[in-house]
N, C-alpha and C positions, 0 to 999 in steps of 0.2 A: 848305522845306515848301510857300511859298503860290507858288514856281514847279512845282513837283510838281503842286498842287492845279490848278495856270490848266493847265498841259500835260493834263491828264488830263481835264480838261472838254473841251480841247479836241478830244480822241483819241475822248472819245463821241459827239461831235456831230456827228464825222466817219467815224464806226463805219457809218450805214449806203449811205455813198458806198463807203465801203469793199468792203462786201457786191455793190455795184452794180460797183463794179470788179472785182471776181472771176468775177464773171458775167460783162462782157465779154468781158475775156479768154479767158473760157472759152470762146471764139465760135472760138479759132484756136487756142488749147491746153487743152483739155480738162480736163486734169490740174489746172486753177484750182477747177474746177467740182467735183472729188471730195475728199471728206471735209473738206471746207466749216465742216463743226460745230468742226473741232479746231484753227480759229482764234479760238473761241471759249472754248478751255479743254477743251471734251466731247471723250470717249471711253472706251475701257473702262479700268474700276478695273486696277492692278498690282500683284500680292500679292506681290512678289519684292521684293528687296531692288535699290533704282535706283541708275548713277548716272548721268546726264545730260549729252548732249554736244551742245552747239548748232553747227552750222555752215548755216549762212545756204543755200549754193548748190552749186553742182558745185566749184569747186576748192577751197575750206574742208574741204569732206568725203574730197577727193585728198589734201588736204594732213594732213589730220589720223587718216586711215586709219593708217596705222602706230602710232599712241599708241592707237586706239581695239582694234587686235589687240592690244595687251600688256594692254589694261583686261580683255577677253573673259579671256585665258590668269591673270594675278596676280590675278582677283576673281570667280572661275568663279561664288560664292555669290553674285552679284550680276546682276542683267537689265542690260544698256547698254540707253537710251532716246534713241536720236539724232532731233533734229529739225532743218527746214528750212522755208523760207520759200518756197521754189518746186516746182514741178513735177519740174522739171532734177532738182535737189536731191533730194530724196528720191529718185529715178529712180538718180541713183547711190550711194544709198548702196544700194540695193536690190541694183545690181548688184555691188558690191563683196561684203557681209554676208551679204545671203538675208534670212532667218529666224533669223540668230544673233543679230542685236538687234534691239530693237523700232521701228519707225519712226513717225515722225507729223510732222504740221507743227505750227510753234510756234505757241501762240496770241499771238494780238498784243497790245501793250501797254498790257491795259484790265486793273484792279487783280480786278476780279470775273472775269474767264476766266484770269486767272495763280493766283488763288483755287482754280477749278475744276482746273486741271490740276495743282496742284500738292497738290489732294487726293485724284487719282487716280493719282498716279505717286509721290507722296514718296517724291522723289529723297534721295542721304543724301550727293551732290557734284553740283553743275552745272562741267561745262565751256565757257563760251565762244570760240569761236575766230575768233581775229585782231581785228576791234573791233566786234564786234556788240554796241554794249549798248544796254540799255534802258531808262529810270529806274525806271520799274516794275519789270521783271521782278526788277533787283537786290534793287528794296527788298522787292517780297513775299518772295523768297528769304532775304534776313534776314532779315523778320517770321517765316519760317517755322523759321528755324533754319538754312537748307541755304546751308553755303561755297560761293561764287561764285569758280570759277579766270579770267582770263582768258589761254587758252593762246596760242601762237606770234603773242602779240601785235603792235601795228606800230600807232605813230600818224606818221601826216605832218605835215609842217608845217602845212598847210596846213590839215588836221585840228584841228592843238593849237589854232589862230586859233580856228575855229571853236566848240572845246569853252569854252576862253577866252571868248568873245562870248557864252555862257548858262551863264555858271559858277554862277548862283544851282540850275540842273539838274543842271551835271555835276559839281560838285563832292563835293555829299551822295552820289553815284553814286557815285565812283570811290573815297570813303572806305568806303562799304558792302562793297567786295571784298574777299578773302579775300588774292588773293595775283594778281599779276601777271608771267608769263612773257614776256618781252619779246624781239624780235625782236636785237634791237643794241641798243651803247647809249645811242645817240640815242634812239630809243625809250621807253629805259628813263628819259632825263633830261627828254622831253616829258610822259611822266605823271609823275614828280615836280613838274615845274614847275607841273603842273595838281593839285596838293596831295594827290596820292598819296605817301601814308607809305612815304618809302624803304625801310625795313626787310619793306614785302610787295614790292617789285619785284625780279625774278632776272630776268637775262639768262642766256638758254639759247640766243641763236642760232635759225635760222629749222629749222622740224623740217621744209620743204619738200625740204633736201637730204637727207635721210633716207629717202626715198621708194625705193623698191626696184623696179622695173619687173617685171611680171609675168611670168616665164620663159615661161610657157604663152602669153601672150599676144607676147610678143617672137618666140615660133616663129610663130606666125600671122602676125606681120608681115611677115617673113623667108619665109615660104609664098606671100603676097601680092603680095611684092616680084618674085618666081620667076615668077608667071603673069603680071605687066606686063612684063616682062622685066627679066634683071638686068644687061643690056649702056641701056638705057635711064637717061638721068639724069629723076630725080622729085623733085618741089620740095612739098611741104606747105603750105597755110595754112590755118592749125588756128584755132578758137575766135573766127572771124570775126562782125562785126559787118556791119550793115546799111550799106551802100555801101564795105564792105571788099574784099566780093564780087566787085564789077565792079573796081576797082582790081588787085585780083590776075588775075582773067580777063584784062581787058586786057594785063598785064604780060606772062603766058603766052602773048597771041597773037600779042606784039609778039617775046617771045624764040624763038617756033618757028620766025622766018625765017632765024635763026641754027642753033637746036637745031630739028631736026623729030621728032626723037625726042621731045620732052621732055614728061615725063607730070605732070599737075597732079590732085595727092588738097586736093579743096576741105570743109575740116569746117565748117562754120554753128554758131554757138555757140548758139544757141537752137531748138527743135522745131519750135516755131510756123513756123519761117522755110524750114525744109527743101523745102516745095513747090514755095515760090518760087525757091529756089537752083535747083531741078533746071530750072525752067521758062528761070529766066537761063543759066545752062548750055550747053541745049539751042541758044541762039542763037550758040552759038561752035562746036559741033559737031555730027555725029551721033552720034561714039562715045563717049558718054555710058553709064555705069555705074552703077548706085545700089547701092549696100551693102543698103541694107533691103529690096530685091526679092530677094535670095540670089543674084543676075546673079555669073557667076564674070566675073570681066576678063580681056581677053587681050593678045597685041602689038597687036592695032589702037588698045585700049582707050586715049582723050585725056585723057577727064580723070574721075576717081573720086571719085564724090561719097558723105563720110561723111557720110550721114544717120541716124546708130544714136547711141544713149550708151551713154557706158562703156567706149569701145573707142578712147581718144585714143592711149592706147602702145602699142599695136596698128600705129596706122594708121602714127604716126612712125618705127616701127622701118622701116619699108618705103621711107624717105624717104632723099634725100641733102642736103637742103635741108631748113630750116623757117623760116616765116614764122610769127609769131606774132598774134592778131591782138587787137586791143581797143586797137590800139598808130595808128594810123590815125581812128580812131571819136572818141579824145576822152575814152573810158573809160577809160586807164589801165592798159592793157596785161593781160597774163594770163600766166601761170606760164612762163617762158623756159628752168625747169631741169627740165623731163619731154622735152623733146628734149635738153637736155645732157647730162644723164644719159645717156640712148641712145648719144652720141656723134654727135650730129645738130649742123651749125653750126645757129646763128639769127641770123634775122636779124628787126627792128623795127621800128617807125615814132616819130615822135618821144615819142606820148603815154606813155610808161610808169612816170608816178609811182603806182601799185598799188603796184611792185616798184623802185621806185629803187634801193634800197642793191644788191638783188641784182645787177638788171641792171646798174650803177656797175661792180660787180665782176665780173662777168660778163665785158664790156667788157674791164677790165684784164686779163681771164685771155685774150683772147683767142679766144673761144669764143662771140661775140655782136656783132653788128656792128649800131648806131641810126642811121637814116637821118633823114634833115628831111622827103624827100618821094618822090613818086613815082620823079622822076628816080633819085634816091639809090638807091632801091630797086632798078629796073632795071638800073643799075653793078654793085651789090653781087654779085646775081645771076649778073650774066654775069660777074665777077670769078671768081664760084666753079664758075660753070657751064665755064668754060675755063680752069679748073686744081683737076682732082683734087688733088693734092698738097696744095695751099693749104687744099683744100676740107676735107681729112681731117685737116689738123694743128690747124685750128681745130676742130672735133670732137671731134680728140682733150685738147684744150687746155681745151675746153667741161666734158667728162668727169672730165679729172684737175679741176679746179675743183671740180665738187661730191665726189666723193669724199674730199676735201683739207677738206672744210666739214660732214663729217659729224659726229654727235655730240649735236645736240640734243634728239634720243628720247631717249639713257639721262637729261640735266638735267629734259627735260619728267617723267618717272618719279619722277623724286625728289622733285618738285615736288609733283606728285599725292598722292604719300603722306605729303607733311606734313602735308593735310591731309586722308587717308581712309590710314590706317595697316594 
């Protein structure tokens, strides 16, 4: 309680840097700057009956899009209130939903705006997804009555250290949950060992392979593919970070003395940064594309810059190659099984404990290849750039993998209604 107590003075003190950071940012993304109040808790009252699904950012909200359509269809008498912590975030849940749930960003972790929001939405289940928690939000969610799931859970080692080093915080935390959906079962024996009562921990498996790629959107990719040309090879690097950018541009201008055909779709994982991709871009070409001008591509078209959200399986279906990116940067890579699925190989950089167990496996199936470095990177590439065969058995090897791993939607379901029946 008196680490609760020191943490939460400390989260007010820091409340209005807080406010000052969001206005900055809002200098290069906007979306920081709108509805501002509802980090505060404020917004309008919900007279429907809630239940609550937190994912943090854009792949929480991909990833947990499939359990959030079965909440709509088995709980029709109920409003879904999804929230998010970013711009991104909310941006796709907008495009996934619409208007079939409610959206807002979460208020952040002051006991007086989880107060507020939690007396304008009395939720009657919170979903958390993969390990967003908060000391707060848990314990006012107790206070108030409302079970805390945390869904397609996943701690890292490196995490458990962490929780371990302020156990007097996370402890009282992770005893407050309801029930704990666990990715594997490493997972499932890290939060035990951090004194999570076995009896609420299930292992369901990661519900990321359950992901169903959007038909309509898999045609647009396949439409897209057809105006670059489809005797053309095209390599993706999706969901890139800041100096990922150039790393992969240069790879592409180094393999076009080999491939001149070869067409590079560059997706930037953040909005804010779009500008500047197009502006770096521009110094490796002229035939430069941008998705968000409605510019159609064509054969001359080099390289295709996804500056849109919403449209990552879109853009992969159109790919023979993917690069995934966050896996270079030091963050920790980004979802490796939305091109597997597709039947797209991937390929890595070293950083990608995000997704260890999957990528681990991934690997083993054959359908994911981790480099050390740039060098690495360039091999793999021209490996797969000079042999279709090769190129397509690892895709397909990618594919059969996660279909081979589906299953953890219907455990996530069961999960749900033990405790919202």
């Amino acid at each position: 309680m008196v680490a609760r107590y020191l943490y939460t003075l400390l989260f007010y003190l820091l409340a209005p840097l807080l406010l000052l950071r969001l206005w900055w940012r809002g200098r290069k993304a906007p979306g920081y700057r709108r509805n501002w109040t509802q980090r505060l808790g404020l917004g309008p009252v919900m007279h429907e009956r809630v239940i609550w699904v937190h994912a943090v950012s854009v792949g929480e909200t991909v990833a947990i899009a499939p359990l959030v359509r079965w909440l709509l269809e088995r709980y029709p008498q109920h409003r879904v209130l999804m929230t998010s912590m970013t711009p991104t975030g909310s941006e796709q849940v907008k495009a996934l939903f619409s208007d079939r749930v409610e959206q807002r960003f979460c208020p952040w972790d002051l006991p007086l705006a989880l107060r507020a929001f939690l007396r304008r939405t009395r939720p009657e289940l919170c979903i958390i997804v993969e390990t967003e928690l908060w000391p707060n939000l848990v314990a006012q969610c107790s206070r108030a009555g409302v079970p805390v799931m945390l869904a397609n859970a996943r701690l890292s080692a490196r995490s458990a250290r962490g929780y371990r080093k302020f156990a007097a915080l996370t402890r009282p935390m992770l005893r407050r949950l309801s029930l704990i959906a666990a990715q594997n079962p490493a997972d499932a024996e890290r939060f035990i060992a951090l004194d999570m009562p076995a009896e609420r921990v299930v292992v369901t498996g990661s519900i990321k392979f359950d992901l169903q790629p959007d038909c309509d959107k898999v045609r647009a990719g396949q439409e897209l593919r057809r105006q670059l040309g489809n005797e053309r090879p095209v390599l993706i690097a999706a969901s890139t970070h800041q100096g990922e950018d150039e790393v992969l541009l240069e790879a592409w201008r180094q393999l076009k003395a080999n491939y001149p055909e070869l067409v590079l779709i560059l997706v930037p994982r953040h909005p804010e940064r779009f500008a500047n991709v197009a502006q770096l871009c521009r110094r490796y070409t002229d035939q430069l594309v941008c998705r968000s001008r409605g510019e159609s591509p064509g054969l001359q078209t080099e390289i295709y810059l996804g500056d849109t959200m919403g449209e990552l399986v879109l853009l992969y279906a159109a790919a023979d190659i993917a690069f995934v990116g966050g896996s270079f940067s030091g963050t920790g890579g980004h979802n490796p099984l939305e091109p597997a699925a597709l039947g797209v190989p991937v390929v890595m950089g070293p950083d990608c404990f995000n997704f260890q167990v999957i990528t681990d496996a991934l690997i083993e199936a054959g359908g994911l290849v981790r480099v050390d470095d740039t060098d690495g990177l360039m091999t793999q590439l021209s490996v797969w750039l000079d042999d279709a065969d090769e190129r397509r058995d690892a895709g397909r090897q990618g594919m059969d993998f996660v279909e081979g791993n589906r299953g953890a939607l219907l455990r996530l379901q069961q999960a749900v209604e033990r405790l919202l029946p």
